[in-house]
VOPAGU-2260 file (C-alpha; in pm, 1 decimal, decimal comma):
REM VOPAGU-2260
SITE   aa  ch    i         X         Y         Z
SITE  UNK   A    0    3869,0    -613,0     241,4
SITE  UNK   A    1    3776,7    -281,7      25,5
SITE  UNK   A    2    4028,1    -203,9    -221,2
SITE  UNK   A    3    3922,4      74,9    -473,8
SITE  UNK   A    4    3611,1     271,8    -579,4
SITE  UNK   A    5    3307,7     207,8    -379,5
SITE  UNK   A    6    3000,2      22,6    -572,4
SITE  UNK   A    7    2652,8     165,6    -437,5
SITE  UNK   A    8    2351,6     -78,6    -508,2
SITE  UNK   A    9    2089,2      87,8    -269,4
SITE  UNK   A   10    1905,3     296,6    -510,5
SITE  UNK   A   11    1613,7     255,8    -347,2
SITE  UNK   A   12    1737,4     422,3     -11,8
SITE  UNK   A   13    1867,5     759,3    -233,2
SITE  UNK   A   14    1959,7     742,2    -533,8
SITE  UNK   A   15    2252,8     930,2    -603,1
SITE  UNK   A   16    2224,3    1307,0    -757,7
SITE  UNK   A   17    2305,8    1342,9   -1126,3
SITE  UNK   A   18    2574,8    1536,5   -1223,7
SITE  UNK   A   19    2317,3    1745,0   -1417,4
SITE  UNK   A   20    2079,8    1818,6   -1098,4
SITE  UNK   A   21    2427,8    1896,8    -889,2
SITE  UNK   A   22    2522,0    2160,5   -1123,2
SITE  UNK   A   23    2182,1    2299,3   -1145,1
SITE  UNK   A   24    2130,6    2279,5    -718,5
SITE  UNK   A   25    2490,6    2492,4    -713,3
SITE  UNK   A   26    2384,7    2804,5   -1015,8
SITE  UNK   A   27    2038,6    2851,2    -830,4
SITE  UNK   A   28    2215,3    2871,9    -457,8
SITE  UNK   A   29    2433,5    3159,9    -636,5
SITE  UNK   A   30    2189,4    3301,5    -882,3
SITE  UNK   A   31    1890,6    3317,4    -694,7
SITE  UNK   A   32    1905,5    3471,6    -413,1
SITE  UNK   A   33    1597,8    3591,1    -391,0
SITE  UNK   A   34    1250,8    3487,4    -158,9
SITE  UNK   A   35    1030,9    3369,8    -418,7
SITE  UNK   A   36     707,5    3522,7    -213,3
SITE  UNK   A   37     907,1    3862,4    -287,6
SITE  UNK   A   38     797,3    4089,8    -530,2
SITE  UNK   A   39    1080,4    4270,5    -649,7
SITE  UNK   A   40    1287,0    4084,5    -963,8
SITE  UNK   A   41    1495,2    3850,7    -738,9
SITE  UNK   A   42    1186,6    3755,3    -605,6
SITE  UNK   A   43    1061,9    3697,2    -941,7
SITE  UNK   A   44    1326,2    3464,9   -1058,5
SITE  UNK   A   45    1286,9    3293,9    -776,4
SITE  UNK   A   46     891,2    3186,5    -806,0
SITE  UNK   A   47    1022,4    3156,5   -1210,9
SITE  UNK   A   48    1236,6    2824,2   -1076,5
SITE  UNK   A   49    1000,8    2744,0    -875,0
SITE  UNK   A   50     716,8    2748,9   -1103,8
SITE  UNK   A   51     965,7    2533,0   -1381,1
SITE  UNK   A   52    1020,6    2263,3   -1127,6
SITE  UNK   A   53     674,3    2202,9   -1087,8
SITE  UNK   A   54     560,6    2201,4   -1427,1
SITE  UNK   A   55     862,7    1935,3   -1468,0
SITE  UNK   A   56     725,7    1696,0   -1123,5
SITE  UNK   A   57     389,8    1713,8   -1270,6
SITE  UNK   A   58     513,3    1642,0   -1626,8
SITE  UNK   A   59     654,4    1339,9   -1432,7
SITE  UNK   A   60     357,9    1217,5   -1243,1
SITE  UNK   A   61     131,3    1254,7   -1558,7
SITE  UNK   A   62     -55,0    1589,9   -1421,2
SITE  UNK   A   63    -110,6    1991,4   -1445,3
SITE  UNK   A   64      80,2    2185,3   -1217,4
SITE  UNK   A   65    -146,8    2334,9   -1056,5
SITE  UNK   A   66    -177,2    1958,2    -882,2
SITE  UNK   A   67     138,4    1956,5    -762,1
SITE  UNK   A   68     221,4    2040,5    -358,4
SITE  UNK   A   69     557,5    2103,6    -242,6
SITE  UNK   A   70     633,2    1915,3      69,4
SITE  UNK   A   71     995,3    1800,3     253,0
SITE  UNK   A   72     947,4    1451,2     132,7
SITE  UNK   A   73     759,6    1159,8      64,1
SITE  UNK   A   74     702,3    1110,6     454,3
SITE  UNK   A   75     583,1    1474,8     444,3
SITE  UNK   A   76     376,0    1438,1     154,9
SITE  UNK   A   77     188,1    1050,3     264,1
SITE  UNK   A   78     146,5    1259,0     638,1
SITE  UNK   A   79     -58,6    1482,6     465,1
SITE  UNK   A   80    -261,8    1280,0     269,5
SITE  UNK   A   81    -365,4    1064,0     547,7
SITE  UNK   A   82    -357,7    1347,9     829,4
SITE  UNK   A   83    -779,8    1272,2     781,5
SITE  UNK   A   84    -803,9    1605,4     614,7
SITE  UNK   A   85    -814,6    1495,8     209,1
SITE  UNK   A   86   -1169,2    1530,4      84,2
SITE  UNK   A   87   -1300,5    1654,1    -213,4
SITE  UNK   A   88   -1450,3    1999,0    -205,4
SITE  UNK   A   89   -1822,0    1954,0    -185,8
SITE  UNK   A   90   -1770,3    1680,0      76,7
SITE  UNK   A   91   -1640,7    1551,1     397,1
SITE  UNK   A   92   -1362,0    1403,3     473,3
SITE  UNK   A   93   -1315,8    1051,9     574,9
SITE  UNK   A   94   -1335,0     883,2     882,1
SITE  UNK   A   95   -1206,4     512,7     756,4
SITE  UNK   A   96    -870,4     431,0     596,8
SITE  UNK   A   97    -768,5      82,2     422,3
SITE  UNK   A   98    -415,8       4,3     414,7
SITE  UNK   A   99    -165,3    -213,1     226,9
SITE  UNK   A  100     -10,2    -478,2     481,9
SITE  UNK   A  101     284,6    -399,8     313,0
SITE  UNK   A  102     280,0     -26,2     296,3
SITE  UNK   A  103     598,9     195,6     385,0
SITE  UNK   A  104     585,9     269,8     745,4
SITE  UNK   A  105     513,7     632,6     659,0
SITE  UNK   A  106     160,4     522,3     547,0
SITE  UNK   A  107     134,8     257,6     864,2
SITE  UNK   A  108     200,9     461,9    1085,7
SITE  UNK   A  109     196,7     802,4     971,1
SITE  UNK   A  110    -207,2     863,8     940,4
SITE  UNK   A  111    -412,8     998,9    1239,6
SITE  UNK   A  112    -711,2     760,4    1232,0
SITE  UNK   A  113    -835,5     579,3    1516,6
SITE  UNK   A  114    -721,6     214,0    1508,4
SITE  UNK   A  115   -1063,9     103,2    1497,7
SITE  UNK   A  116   -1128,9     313,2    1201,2
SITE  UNK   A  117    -809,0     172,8    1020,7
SITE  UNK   A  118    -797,8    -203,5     839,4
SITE  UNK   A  119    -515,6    -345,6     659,1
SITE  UNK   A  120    -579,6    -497,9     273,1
SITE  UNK   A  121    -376,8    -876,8     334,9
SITE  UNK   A  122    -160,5    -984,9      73,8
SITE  UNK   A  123     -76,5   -1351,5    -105,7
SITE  UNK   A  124     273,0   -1439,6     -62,0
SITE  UNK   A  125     445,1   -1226,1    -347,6
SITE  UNK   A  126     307,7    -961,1    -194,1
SITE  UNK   A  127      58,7    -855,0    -395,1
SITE  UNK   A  128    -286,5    -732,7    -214,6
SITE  UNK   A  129    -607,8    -927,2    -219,4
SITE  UNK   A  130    -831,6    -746,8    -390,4
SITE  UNK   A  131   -1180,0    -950,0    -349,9
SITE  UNK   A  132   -1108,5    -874,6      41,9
SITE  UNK   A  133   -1062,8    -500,0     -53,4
SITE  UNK   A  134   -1406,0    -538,4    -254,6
SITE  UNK   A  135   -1586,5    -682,8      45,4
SITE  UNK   A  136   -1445,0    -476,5     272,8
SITE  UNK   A  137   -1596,5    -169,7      53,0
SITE  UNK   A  138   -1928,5    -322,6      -1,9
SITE  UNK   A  139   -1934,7    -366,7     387,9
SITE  UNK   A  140   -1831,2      21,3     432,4
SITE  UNK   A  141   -2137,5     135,3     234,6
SITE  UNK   A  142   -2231,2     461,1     359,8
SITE  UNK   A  143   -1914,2     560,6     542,2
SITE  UNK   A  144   -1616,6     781,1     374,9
SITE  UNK   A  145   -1329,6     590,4     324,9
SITE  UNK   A  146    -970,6     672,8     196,6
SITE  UNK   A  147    -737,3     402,8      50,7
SITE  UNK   A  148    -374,4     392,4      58,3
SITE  UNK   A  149    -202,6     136,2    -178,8
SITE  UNK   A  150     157,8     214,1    -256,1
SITE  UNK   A  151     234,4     191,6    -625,9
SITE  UNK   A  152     529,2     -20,7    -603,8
SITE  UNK   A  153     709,1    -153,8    -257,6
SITE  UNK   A  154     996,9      12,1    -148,4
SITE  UNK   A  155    1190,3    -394,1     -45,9
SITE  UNK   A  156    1071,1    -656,6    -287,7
SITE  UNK   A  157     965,7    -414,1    -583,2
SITE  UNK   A  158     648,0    -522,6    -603,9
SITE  UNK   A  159     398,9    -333,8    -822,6
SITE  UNK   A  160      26,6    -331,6    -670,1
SITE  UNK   A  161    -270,0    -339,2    -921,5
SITE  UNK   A  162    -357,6      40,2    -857,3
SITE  UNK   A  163    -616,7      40,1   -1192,2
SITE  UNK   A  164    -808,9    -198,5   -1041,9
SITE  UNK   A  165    -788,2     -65,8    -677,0
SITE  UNK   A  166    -947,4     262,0    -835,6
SITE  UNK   A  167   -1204,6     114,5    -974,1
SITE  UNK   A  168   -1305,6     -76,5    -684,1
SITE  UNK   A  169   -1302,4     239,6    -506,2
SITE  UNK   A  170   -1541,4     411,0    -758,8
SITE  UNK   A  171   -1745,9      83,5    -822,4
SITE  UNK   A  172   -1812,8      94,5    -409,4
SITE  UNK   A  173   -1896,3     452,0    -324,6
SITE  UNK   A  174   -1638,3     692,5    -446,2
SITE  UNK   A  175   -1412,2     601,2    -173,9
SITE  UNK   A  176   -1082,4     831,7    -178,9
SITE  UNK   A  177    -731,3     679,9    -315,1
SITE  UNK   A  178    -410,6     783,1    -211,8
SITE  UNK   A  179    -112,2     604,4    -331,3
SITE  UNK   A  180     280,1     633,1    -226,1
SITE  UNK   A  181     428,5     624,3    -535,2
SITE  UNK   A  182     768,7     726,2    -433,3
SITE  UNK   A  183     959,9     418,9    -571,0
SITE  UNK   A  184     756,4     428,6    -894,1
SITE  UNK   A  185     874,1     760,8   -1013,3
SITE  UNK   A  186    1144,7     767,7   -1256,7
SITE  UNK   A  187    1118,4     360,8   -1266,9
SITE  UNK   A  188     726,5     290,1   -1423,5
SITE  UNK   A  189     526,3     509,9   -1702,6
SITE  UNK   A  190     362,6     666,4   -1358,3
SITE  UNK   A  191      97,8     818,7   -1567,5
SITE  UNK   A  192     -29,7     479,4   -1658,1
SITE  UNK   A  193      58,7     341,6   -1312,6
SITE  UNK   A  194    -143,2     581,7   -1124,3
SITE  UNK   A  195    -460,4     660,5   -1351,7
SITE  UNK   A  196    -779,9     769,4   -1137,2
SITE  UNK   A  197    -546,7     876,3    -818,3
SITE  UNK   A  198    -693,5    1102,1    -603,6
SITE  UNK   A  199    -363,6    1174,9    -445,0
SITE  UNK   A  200     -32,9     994,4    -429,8
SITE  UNK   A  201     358,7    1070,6    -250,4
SITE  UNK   A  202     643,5    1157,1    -480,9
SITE  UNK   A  203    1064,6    1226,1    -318,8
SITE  UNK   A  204    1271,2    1321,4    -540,0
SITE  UNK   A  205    1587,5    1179,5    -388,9
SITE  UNK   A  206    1410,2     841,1    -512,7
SITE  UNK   A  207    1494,0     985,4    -870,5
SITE  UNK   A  208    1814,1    1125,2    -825,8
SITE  UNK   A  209    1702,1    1434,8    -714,4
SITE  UNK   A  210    1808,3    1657,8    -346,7
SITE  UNK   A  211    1711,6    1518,7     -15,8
SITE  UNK   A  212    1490,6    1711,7     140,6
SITE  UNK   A  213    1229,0    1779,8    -150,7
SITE  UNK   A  214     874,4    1599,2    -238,9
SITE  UNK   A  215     552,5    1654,5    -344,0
SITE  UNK   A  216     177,4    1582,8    -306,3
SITE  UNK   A  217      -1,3    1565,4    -623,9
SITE  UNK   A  218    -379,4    1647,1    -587,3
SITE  UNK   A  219    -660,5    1532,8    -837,9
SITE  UNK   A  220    -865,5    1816,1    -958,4
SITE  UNK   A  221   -1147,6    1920,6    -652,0
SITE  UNK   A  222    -932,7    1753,3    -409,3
SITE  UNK   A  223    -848,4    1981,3    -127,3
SITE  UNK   A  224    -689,3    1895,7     256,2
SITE  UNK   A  225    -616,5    2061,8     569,8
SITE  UNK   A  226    -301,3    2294,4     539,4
SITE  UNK   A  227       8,6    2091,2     656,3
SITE  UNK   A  228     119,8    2388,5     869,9
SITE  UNK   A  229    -165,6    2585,7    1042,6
SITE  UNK   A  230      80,9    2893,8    1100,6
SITE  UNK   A  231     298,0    3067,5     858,8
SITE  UNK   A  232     281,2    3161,2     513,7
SITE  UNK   A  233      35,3    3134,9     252,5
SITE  UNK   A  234     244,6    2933,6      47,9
SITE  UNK   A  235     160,9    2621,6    -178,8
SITE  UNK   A  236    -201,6    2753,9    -209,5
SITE  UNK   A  237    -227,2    2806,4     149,1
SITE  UNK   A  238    -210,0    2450,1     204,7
SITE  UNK   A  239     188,0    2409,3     296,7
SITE  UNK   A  240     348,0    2761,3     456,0
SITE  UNK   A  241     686,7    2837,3     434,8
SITE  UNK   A  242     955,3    2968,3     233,5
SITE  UNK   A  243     985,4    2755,2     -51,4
SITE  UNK   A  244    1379,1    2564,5    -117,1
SITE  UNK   A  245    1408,2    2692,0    -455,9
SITE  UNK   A  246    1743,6    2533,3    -508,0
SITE  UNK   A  247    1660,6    2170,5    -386,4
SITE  UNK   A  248    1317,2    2209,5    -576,8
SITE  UNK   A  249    1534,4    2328,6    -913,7
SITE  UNK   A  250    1716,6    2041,5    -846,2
SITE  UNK   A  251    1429,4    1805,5    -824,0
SITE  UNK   A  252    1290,8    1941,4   -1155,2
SITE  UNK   A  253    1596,9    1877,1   -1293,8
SITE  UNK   A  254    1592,2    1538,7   -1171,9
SITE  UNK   A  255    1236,5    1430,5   -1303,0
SITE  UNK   A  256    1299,5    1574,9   -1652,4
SITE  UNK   A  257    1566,4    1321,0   -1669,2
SITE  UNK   A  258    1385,0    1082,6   -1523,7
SITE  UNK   A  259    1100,3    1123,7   -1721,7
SITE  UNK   A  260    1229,4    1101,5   -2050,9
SITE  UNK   A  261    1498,6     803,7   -1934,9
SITE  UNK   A  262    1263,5     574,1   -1788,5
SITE  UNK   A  263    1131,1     360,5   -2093,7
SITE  UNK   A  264    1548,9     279,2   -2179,0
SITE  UNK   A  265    1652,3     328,7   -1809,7
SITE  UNK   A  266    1352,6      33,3   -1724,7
SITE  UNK   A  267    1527,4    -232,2   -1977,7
SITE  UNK   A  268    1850,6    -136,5   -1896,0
SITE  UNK   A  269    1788,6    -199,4   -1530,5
SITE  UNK   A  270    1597,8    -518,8   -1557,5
SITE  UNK   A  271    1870,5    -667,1   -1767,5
SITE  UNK   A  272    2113,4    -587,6   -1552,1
SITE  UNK   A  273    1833,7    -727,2   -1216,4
SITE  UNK   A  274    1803,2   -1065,7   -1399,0
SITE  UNK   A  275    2189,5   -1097,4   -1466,3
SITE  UNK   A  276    2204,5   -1067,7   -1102,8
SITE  UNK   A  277    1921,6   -1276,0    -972,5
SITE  UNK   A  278    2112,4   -1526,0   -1231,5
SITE  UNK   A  279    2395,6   -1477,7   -1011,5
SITE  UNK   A  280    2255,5   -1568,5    -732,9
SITE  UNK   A  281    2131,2   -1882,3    -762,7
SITE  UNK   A  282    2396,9   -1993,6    -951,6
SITE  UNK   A  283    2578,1   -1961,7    -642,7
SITE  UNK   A  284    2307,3   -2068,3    -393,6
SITE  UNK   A  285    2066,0   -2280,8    -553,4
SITE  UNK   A  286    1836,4   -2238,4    -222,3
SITE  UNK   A  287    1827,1   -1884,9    -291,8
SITE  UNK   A  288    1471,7   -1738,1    -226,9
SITE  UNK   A  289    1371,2   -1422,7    -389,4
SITE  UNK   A  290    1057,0   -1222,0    -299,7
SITE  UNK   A  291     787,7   -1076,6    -480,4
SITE  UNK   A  292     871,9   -1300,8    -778,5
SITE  UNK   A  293     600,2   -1432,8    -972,8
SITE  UNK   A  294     441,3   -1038,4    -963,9
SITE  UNK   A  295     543,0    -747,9   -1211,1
SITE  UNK   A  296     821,3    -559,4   -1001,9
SITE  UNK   A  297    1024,9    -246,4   -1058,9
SITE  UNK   A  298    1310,2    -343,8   -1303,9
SITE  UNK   A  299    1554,3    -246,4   -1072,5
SITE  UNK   A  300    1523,4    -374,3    -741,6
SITE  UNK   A  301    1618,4    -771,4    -630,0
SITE  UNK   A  302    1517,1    -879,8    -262,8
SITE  UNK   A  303    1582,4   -1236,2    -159,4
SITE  UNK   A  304    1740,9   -1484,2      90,6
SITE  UNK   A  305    1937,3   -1746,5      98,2
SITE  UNK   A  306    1881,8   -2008,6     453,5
SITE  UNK   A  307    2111,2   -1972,7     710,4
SITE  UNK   A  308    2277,4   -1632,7     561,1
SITE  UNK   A  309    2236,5   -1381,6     825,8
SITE  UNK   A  310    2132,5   -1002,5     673,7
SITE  UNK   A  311    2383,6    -825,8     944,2
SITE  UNK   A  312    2657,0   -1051,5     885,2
SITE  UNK   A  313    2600,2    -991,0     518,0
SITE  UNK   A  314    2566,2    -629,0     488,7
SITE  UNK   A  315    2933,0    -619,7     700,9
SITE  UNK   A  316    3068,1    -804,7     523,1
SITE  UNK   A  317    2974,1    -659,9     161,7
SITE  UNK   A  318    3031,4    -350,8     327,2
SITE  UNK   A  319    3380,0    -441,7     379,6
SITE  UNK   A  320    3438,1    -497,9      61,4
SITE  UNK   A  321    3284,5    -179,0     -88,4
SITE  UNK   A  322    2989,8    -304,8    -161,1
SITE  UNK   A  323    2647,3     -70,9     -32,0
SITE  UNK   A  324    2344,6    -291,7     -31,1
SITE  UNK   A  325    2029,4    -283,0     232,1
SITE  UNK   A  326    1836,1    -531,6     454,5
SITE  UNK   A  327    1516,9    -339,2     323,9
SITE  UNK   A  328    1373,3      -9,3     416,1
SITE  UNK   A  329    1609,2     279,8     523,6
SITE  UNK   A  330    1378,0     406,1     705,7
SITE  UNK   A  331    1388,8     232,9    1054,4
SITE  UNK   A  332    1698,8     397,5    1249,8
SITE  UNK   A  333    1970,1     219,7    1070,9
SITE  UNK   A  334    1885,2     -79,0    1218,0
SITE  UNK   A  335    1854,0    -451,5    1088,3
SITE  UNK   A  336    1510,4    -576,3    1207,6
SITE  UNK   A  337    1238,6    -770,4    1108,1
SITE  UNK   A  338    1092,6    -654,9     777,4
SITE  UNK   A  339     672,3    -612,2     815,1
SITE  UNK   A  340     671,4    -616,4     416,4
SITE  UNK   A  341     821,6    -997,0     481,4
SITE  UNK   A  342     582,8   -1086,9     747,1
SITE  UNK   A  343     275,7    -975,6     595,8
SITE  UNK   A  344     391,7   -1175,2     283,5
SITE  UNK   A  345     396,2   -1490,8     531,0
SITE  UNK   A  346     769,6   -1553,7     457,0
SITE  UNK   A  347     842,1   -1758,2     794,9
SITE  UNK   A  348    1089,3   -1554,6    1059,7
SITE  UNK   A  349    1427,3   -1756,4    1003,2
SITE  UNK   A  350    1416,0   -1655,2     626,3
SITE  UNK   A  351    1311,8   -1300,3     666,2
SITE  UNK   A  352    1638,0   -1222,8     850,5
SITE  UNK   A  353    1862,5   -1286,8     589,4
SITE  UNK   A  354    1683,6   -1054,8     344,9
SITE  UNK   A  355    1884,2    -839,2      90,9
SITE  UNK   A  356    1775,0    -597,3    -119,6
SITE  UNK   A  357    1965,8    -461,9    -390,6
SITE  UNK   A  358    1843,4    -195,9    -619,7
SITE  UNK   A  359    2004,2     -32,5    -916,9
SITE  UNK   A  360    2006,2     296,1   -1059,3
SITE  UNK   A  361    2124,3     531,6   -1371,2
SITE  UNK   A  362    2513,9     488,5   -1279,7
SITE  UNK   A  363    2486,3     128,8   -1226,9
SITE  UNK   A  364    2669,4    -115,2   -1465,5
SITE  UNK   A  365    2748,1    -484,3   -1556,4
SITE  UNK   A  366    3085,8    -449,5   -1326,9
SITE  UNK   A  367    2849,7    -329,0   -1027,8
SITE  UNK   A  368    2661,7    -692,8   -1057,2
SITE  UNK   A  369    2998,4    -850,5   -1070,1
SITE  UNK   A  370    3156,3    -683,2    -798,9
SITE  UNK   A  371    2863,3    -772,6    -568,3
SITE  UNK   A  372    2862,0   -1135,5    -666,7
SITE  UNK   A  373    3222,6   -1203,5    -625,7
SITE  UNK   A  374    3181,4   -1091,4    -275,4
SITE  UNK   A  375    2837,5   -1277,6    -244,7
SITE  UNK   A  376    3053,1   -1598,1    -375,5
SITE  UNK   A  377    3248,5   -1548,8    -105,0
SITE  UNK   A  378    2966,8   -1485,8     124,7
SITE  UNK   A  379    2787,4   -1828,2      37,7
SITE  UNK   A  380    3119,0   -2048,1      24,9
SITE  UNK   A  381    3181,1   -1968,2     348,2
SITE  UNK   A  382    2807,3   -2091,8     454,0
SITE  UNK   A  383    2853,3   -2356,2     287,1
SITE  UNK   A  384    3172,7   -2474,7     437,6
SITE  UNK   A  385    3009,0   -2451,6     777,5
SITE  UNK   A  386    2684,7   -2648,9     625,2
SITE  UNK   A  387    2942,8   -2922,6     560,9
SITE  UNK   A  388    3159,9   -2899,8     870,0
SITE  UNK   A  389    2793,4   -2934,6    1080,0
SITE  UNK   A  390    2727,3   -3238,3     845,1
């Protein structure tokens, strides 16, 4: 049962805010109190802020600001992209789309193309995409306008995609659009390096210990879509209306200045502290299985398995103990289900239900791997004893 302070390993849900983005979320709800579409000198300082967080997001994501869209989130931002509306200015806009298998449901099921205008890139079993079927699948879309979605780096198993090489497949086979939801990669991979040649990718900033409620759309130069709002404002270059949440979007600057110049130290902290615990883990179950491995994966995040280990009855019962890990993605209703990523990856049913994911963050620590593998001990005695009584 819980006894003391709670240790939060689901970084990869929402990571929590720094103290530094808190304090800086509070002064601009009491020092700017202005619309920043107004003219007069609230108004001013108002689009100032505004104007400083998105020279710090784009400092983040390797850009110029004038790249950067404001949306309400990554969801927000992938909608947009894939809403059939991205093009580049002289052209039209697409009417196929490729997707990741494994893609976060807000790319699977958050574009607006027909289903016989959508296919899905497979993957091998870590979860990494197959890219000879993405080159075929090009060469046999010669002539048509295609967008691509690969997501930088998976929001379960960690796994980082081959983006370089998905862009230049893209350019080798007609000059086929490439969106990418990089939402997990901010803050956790050198993004500018990770997403080289983008014509558009997804960013949250509660990803990066930033506000809820804030995200962008980053937009190579001559890349234009359909305004996410048809009625409102003109704000975000037309292309997003409405008043603009200059203290969650402080916040988020905040938050990626931090994140930017952290990441290099923050990325060998984290994967030190990911190995200790995959260590842990089979230590204590040598069947343990965890996904992804075998591909470069975010330094912070550990999804596995262990036979016969249930995923509800484990998050219960490291919940119970003050312990706040995930079965995968947060974003299916709170509920524990069967996890796409896992299926498309060909890990068989039985296995995929006892999936775990635990991701660190900037206030986790040794103790916070210890803590969650005393209670996993625990966890896998007690299997264990049953294994032997069934014996």
């Amino acid at each position: 049962m819980e006894t003391g302070p709670r240790t939060y390993l689901d970084h990869n849900a929402t990571a929590p805010v720094r103290p530094e983005v808190a304090e800086a979320v509070a002064r601009a709800l009491l020092d700017l109190p202005g619309n920043a579409s107004s003219i007069h000198r609230e108004g001013q300082a108002a689009r100032a802020a505004v104007e400083t967080a998105r020279a710090r997001i784009a400092a983040l994501a390797g850009t110029a600001p004038g790249s950067v869209v404001f949306t309400s989130g990554g969801t927000e931002a992938a909608n947009a992209a894939l809403s059939g509306g991205l093009r580049r200015r002289d052209g039209p806009a697409p009417t196929r789309l490729i997707v990741g298998a494994t893609e976060h449901p807000c790319v699977l099921a958050g574009h607006r193309f027909a289903p016989e205008a959508t296919d899905l890139i497979p993957v091998d079993r870590r979860g990494v995409i197959d890219l000879a079927w993405l080159e075929a699948r090009l060469g046999a879309l010669a002539g048509e306008g295609v967008l691509l979605s690969v997501q930088a780096a998976n929001n379960e198993t960690g796994v980082v995609q081959p983006l370089d090489a998905v862009v230049a497949l893209a350019r080798r086979h007609g000059g086929a659009l490439v969106h990418s939801d990089a939402v997990q990669a901010a803050g956790r991979l050198p993004l500018e390096a990770a997403t080289s040649g983008l014509d558009a990718l997804s960013l949250s900033a509660h990803k990066f210990a930033g506000p809820k409620g804030v995200g962008a759309l980053v937009l190579a130069p001559g890349l234009t879509l359909d305004p996410v709002f048809h009625r409102g404002g003109g704000q975000e270059a037309r292309l997003r209306g409405g008043t603009e949440n200059v203290a969650g979007l402080v916040g988020a600057g905040v938050a990626a200045e931090i994140a930017g110049r952290a990441q290099a130290e923050e990325a060998r902290r984290l994967a030190g502290l990911r190995d200790a615990l995959e260590a842990g883990i089979r230590a204590r179950a040598p069947d343990a299985v965890v996904f992804g491995e075998g591909a470069e994966r975010l330094p912070n995040t550990a999804c596995f398995a262990v036979p016969g280990l249930e995923a509800a009855t484990a998050l219960i019962a490291l919940d119970l103990d003050g312990v706040a890990v995930s079965s995968g993605s947060a974003c299916a209703s709170g509920k524990v289900g069967r996890s796409t990523v896992l299926a498309a990856m060909g890990v068989p049913a039985a296995l995929a239900a006892g999936a775990l994911r635990v991701s660190l963050g900037w206030n986790s620590r040794p103790s916070d791997v210890d803590r969650f593998l005393a209670v996993f001990d625990r966890l896998i005695s007690s299997l264990y004893k049953r294994r032997e009584r069934a014996a």
